[in-house]
C-alpha positions in Angstrom: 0.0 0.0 0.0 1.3 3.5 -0.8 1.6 6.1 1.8 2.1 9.8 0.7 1.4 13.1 2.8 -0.7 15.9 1.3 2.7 18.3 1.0 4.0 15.1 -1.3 1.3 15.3 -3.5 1.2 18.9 -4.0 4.6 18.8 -4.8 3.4 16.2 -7.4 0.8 17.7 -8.9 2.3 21.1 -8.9 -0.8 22.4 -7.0 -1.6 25.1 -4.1 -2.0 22.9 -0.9 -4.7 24.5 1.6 -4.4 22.1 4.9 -2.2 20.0 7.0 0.9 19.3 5.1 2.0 16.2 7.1 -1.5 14.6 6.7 -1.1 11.0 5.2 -3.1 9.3 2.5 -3.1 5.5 0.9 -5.4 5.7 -2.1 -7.9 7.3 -4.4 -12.0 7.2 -3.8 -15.1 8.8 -5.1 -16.4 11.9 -3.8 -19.0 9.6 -1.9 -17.3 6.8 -1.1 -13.7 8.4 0.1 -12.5 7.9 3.4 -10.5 10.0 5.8 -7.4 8.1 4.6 -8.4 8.8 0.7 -8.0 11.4 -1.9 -11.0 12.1 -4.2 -11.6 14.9 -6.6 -14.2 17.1 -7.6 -13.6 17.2 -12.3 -17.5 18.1 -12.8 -19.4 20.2 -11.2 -22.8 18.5 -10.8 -21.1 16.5 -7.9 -20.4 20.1 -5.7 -23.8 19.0 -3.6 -21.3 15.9 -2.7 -18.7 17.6 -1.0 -20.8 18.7 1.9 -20.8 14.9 3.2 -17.3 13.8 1.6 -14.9 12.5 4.4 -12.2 12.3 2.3 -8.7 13.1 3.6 -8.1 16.1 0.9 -10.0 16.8 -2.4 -8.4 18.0 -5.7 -10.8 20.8 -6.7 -10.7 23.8 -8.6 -9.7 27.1 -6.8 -12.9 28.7 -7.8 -15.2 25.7 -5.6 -12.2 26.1 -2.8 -15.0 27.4 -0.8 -17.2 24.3 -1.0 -14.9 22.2 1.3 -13.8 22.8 4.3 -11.3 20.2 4.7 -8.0 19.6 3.6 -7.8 21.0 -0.6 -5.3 20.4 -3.6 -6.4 23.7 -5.7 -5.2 23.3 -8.9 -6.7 24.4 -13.0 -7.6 20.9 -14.2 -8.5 18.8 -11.2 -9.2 15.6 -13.5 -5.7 16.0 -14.5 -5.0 15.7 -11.2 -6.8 12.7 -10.3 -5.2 10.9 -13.6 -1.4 11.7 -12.0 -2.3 10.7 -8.6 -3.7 7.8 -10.1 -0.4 6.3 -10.9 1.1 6.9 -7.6 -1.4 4.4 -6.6 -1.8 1.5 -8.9 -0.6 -1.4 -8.0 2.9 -3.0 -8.6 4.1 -6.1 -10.7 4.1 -8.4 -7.4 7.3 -11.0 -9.4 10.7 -10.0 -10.2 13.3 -10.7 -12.3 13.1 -13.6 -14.8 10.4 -16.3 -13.5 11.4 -20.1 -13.6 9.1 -21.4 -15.0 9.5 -18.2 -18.6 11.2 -19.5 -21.7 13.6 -17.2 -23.0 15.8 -17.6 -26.1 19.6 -17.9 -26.0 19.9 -15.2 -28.4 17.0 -12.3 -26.6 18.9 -9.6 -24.8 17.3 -8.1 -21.8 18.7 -5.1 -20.1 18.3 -4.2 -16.6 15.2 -4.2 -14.5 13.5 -6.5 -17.0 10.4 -8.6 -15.5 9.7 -11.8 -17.0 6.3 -13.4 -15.1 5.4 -16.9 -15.1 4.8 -19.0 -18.5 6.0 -16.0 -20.7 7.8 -16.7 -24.0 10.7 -14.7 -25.4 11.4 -15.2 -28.9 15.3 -15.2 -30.6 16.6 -12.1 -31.2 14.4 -10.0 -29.1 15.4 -7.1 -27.3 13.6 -6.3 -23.9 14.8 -2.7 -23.1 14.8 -1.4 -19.6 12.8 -1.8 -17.0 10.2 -3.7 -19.2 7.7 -6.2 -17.8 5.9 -9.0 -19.3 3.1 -10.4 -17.7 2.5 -14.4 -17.1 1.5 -16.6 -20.1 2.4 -13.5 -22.4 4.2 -14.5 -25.8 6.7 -12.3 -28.0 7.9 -13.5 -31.2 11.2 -13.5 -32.8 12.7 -10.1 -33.7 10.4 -8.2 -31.8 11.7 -4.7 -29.7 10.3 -3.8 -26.6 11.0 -0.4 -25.6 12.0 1.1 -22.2 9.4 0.7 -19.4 6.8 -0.8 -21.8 4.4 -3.1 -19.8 2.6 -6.2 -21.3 -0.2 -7.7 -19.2 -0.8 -11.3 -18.6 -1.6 -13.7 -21.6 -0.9 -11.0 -24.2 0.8 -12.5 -27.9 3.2 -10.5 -29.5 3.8 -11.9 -33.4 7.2 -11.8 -34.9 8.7 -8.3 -36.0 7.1 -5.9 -33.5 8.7 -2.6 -32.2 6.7 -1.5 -29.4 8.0 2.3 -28.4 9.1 3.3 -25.0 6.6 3.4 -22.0 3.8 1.4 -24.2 0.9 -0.5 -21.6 -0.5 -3.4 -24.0 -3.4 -4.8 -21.8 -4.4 -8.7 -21.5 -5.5 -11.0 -24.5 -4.5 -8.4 -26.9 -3.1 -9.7 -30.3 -0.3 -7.4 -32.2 1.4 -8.2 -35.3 -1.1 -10.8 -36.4 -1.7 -11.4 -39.6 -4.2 -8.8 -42.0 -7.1 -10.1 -44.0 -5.3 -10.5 -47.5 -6.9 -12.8 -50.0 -6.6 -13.1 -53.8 -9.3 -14.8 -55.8 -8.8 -17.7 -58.1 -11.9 -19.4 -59.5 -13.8 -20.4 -56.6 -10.8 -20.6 -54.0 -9.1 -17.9 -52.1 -5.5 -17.5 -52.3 -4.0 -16.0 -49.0 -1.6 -13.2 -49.4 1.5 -13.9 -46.6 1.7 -10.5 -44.7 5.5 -9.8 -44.8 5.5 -5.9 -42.7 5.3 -5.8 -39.4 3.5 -3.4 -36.3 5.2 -0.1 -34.6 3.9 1.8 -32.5 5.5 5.3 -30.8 6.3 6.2 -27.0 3.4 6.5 -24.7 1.0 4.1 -26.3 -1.7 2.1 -24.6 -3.6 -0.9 -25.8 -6.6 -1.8 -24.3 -7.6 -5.4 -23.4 -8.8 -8.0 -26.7 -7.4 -5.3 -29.0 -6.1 -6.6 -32.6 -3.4 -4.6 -34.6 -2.2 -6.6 -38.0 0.6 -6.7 -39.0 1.3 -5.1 -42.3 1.1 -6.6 -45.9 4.3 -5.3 -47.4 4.8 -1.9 -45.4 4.5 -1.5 -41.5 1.4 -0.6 -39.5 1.9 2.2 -37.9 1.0 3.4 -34.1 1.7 7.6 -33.4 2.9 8.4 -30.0 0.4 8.6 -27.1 -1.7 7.1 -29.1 -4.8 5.3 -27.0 -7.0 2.3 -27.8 -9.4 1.0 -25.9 -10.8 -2.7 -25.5 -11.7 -4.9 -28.3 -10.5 -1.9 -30.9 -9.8 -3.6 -33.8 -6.7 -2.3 -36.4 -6.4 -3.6 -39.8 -2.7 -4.0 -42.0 -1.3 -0.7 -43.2 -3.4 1.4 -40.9 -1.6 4.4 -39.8 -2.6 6.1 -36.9 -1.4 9.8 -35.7 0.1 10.6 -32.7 -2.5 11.3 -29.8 -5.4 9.7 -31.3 -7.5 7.9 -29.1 -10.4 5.5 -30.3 -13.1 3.8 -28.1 -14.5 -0.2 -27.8 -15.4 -1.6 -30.8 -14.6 0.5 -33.3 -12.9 -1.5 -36.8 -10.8 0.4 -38.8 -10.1 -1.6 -42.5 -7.0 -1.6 -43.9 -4.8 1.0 -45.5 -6.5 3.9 -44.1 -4.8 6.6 -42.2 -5.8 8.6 -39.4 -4.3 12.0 -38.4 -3.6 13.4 -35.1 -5.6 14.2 -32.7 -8.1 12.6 -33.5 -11.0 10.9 -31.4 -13.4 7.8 -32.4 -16.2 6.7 -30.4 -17.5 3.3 -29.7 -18.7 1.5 -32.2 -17.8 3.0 -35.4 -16.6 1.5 -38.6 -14.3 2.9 -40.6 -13.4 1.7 -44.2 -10.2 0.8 -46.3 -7.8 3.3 -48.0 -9.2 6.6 -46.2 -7.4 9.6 -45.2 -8.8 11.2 -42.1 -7.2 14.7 -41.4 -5.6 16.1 -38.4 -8.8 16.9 -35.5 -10.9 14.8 -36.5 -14.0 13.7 -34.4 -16.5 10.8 -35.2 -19.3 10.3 -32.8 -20.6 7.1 -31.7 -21.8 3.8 -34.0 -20.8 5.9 -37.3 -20.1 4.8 -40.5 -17.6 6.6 -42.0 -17.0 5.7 -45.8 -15.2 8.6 -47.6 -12.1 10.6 -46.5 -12.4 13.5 -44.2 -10.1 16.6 -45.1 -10.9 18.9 -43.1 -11.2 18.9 -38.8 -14.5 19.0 -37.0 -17.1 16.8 -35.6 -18.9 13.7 -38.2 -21.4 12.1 -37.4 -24.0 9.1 -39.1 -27.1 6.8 -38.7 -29.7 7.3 -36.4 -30.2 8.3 -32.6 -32.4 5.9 -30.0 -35.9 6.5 -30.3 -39.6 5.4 -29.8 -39.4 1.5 -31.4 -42.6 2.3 -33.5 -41.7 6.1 -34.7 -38.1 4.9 -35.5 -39.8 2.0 -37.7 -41.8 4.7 -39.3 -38.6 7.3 -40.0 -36.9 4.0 -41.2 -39.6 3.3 -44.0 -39.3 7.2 -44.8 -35.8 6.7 -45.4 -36.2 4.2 -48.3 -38.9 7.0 -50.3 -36.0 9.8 -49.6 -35.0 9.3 -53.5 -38.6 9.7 -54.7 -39.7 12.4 -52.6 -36.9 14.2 -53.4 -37.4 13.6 -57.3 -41.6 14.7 -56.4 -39.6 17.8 -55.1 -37.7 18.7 -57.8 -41.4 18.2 -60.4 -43.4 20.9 -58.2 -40.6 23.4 -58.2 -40.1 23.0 -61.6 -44.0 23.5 -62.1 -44.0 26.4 -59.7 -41.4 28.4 -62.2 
């Protein structure tokens, strides 16, 4: 368990403490559920009404809702910020060290210092482990793969051959990289598969969430930006390319070839198809469909929005006589000239 006073934190978060500076906390909580040992934080401020019954030990807040608490305060411009920094003072650590008995690792990997190895892991020939990397149990990395410094891979994670993870990357549990991309070539009534002979790299900063699939690519590499973030089940087809600081949510399918600027956001859901350019800032809104390239930054959007089941089945049939009213349109304004 970690143990830091409120002065420590400040210091951390470069923010204005207001309180004891020797008062000690051991984790994070919710506004509601903190206790007096806990830090929470106030990001939004439909929870003020909350801080009149919070017990928590301090609370990173805004300077403007200072007044709001009476207890111990970390005042500082973007209190969510905050909370995401303190956050890391407080996860948990790798609870193995070193390499594990029971890992396989080739004669010819190199592994530099401060390398964690857990339990059933596979390291494959000549792959280089930089420092202070850790690979989770049951996790295997192919031949000829680079792992960059501090980059963490969580249990059962597979790493294909020819990977280059950058430096501080977090790949998540059951995630697949470097498999292969959907490449087929038609003769008669058989398919012929195309081998995928590029590989996967991805910048510094990246994270990877859990059941998330980046393939390798065909002939070229697929490409990962720095800081970019995917969430779970994400999944990125072979020659993607994908700017730094783009972050996409669950479920989203992105088909090959298609490159994505940066800074630029994807909600759940969405599908995006093959040999697409996507400009810097741009933002796609939940369960779209996005089937043309986008040059210019702003917010897209497509389909439909929840509704009444019987009036959407209504707007639904409308949508099919769009064509002909539109044509009916077109006759009376021609008639009314």
């Amino acid at each position: 368990m970690q143990h830091h006073t409120l002065a420590k934190l400040a210091q951390h978060l470069d923010a204005e403490l207001v309180g004891m500076a020797d008062y000690p906390v051991n984790g994070l909580s919710t506004l509601m559920s903190a206790q007096p040992h806990q830090v929470s934080f106030l990001a939004n401020m439909k929870y003020t009404s909350q801080l009149s019954s919070c017990a928590a030990g301090a609370v990173v807040m805004h300077p403007d809702q200072a007044h709001h608490f009476a207890g111990n305060k970390l005042l500082m411009a973007n209190p969510y910020l905050g909370y995401a920094k303190l956050s890391a003072l407080f996860a948990s650590k790798t609870s193995f060290s070193g390499v594990h008995s029971t890992a396989t690792v080739a004669a010819s990997a190199v592994l530099a210092d401060n390398v964690v190895v857990g339990p059933g892991s596979v390291v494959g020939e000549n792959t280089r482990l930089e420092k202070g990397v850790v690979v989770g149990p049951n996790t295997v990395i192919g031949d000829d793969c680079v792992l960059g410094i501090d980059t963490r891979l969580e249990a059962n994670v597979t790493i294909y051959y020819g990977v280059t993870l950058g430096q501080r990357n977090i790949v998540h549990s059951s995630a697949v990289l470097g498999s292969d991309g959907f490449g087929f070539a038609k003769d008669g009534e058989e398919w012929v598969k195309i081998h995928q002979l590029g590989g996967v790299i991805t910048g510094n900063d990246v994270e990877i969430g859990a059941g998330t699939t980046i393939d390798r690519g065909a002939l070229d590499d697929t490409e990962i930006g720095h800081g970019v973030k995917l969430d779970n089940q994400v999944q990125i087809a072979h020659n993607v390319i994908l700017g730094d600081y783009t972050a996409i949510a669950g479920c989203t399918a992105i088909a090959g070839s298609t490159t994505l600027g940066k800074h630029c956001t994807i909600a759940g859901a969405c599908g995006i198809t093959g040999h697409l350019q996507l400009a810097d800032g741009v933002h796609v809104t939940a369960m779209s469909l996005v089937t043309h390239s986008i040059k210019e930054a702003g917010a897209y959007s497509s389909g439909t929005s929840l509704d009444d089941n019987n009036k959407w089945r209504r707007n639904a049939a409308r949508f099919k006589q769009l064509d002909q009213m539109a044509k009916r349109l077109k006759h009376l304004e021609q008639l009314s000239q």
